[in-house]
C-alpha positions as CSV (number, residue, x, y, z in Angstrom):
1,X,21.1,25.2,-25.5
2,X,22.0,28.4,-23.8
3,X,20.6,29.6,-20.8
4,X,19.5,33.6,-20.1
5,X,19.6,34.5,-16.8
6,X,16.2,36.8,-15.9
7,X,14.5,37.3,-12.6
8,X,10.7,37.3,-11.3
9,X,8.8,39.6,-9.1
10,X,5.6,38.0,-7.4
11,X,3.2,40.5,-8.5
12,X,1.0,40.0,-5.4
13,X,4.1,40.6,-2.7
14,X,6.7,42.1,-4.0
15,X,8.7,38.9,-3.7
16,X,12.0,38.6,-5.9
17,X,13.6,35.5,-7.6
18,X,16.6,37.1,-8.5
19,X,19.2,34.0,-10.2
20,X,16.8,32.4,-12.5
21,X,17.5,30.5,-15.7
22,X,15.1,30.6,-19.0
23,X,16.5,28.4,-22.0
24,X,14.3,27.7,-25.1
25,X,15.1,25.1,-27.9
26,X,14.3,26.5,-31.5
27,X,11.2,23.5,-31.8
28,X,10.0,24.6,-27.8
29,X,6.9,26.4,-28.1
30,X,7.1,27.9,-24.4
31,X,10.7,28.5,-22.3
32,X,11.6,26.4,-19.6
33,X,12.6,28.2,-16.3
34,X,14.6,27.5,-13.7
35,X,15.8,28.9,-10.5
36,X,18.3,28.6,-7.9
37,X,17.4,27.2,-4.4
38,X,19.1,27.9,-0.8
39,X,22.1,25.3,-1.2
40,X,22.9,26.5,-5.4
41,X,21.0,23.8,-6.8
42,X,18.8,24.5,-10.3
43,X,15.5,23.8,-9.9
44,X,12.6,24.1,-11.8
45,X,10.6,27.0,-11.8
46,X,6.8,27.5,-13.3
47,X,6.1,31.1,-12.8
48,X,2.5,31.1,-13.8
49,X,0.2,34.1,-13.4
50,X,1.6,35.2,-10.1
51,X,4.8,36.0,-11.1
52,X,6.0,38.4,-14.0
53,X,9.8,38.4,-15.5
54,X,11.4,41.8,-14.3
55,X,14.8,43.3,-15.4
56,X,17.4,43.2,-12.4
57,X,20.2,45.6,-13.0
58,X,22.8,46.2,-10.0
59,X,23.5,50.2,-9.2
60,X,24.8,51.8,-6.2
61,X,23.2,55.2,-4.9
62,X,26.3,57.4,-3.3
63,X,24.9,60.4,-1.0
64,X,25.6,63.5,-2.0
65,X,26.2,65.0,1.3
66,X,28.1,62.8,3.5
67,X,29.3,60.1,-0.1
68,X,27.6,57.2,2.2
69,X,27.5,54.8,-0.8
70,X,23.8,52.1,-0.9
71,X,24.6,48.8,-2.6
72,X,21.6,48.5,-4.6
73,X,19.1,46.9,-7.7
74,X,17.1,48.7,-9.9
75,X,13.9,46.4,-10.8
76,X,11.6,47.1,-14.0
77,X,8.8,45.1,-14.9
78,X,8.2,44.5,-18.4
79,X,5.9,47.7,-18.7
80,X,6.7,49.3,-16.1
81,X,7.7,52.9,-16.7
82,X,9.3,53.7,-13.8
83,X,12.2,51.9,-11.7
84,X,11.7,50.3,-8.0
85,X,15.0,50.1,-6.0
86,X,16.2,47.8,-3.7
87,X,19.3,48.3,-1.7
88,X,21.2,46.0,0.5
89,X,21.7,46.3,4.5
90,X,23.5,43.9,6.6
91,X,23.6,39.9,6.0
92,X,22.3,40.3,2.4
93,X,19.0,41.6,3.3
94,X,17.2,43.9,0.5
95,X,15.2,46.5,1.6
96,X,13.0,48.8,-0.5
97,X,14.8,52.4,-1.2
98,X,13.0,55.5,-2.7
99,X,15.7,57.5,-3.5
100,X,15.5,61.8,-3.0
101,X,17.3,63.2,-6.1
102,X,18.3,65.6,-4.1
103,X,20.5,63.6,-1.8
104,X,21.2,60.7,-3.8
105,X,22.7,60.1,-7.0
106,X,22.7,57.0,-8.8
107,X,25.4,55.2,-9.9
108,X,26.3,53.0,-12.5
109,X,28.0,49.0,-11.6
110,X,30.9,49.6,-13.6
111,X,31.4,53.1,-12.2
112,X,34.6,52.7,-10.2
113,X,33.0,54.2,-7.0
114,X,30.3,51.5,-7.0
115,X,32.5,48.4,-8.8
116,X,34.8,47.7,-5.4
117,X,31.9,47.5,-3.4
118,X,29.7,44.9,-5.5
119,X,32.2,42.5,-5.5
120,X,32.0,42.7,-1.6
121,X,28.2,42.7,-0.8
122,X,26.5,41.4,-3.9
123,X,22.6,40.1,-3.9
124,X,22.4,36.8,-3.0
125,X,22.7,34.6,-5.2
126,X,20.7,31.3,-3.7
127,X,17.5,33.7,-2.0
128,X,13.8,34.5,-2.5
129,X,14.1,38.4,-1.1
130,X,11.1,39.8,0.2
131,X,10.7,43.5,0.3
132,X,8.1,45.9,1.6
133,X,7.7,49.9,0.2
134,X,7.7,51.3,3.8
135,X,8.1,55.1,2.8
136,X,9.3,56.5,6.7
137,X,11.6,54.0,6.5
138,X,13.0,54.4,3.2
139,X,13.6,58.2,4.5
140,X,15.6,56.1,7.4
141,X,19.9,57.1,6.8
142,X,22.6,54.0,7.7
């Protein structure tokens, strides 16, 4: 039985459960999930109504004025419309981004500016990340 990685946004708090695991047998009639903990062991995860599958891409945003380049994810629900970013600062910790198109320009994982610097700082792989939309922050340079 193969298992698809997915990931789960707490629809409450904006809490993410980024390295999860769904696998369903051809005679299961629901999919059973599970999730990573703190030390990389598989447990078993029930997500319930609070939580809802999302979409977890990784991107980087590269500034167009001084090429600062953001480490980031882009998160989409499953009808969601529009995209909620997440970018990395120091230790692993995600913080909510809202990106000016103006300044910032979004770039693809496998574009080579963005590619090096994945493999360096990458989402963790064992956490429960908690961010917050704080909009003067997210206006806040590194």
């Amino acid at each position: 039985m193969a298992m698809e990685k997915v990931a789960f946004r707490h629809k409450t708090d904006n809490t993410l459960k980024t390295d999860c695991r769904k696998t369903q047998g051809k005679h299961d009639a629901f999919p059973t999930y599970f999730c990573y903990d703190k030390e990389g062991n598989l447990e078993t995860f029930k997500p319930g109504k609070q939580w809802e599958q999302v979409l977890v891409t990784k991107i980087c945003f590269q500034n167009k004025l001084r090429d600062d380049i953001r480490v980031c994810i882009k998160i989409r629900g499953p009808q969601d419309k529009t995209d909620s970013y997440a970018c990395m600062k120091t230790k692993g910790v995600l913080t909510a981004f809202k990106p000016d198109k103006n300044e910032w320009e979004l770039i693809k994982a496998d574009d080579h500016r963005c590619k090096p610097l994945l493999k360096k700082v990458d989402v963790p792989r064992n956490a429960t990340i908690t961010f917050t939309n704080n909009t003067d922050e997210s206006r806040n340079h590194e």
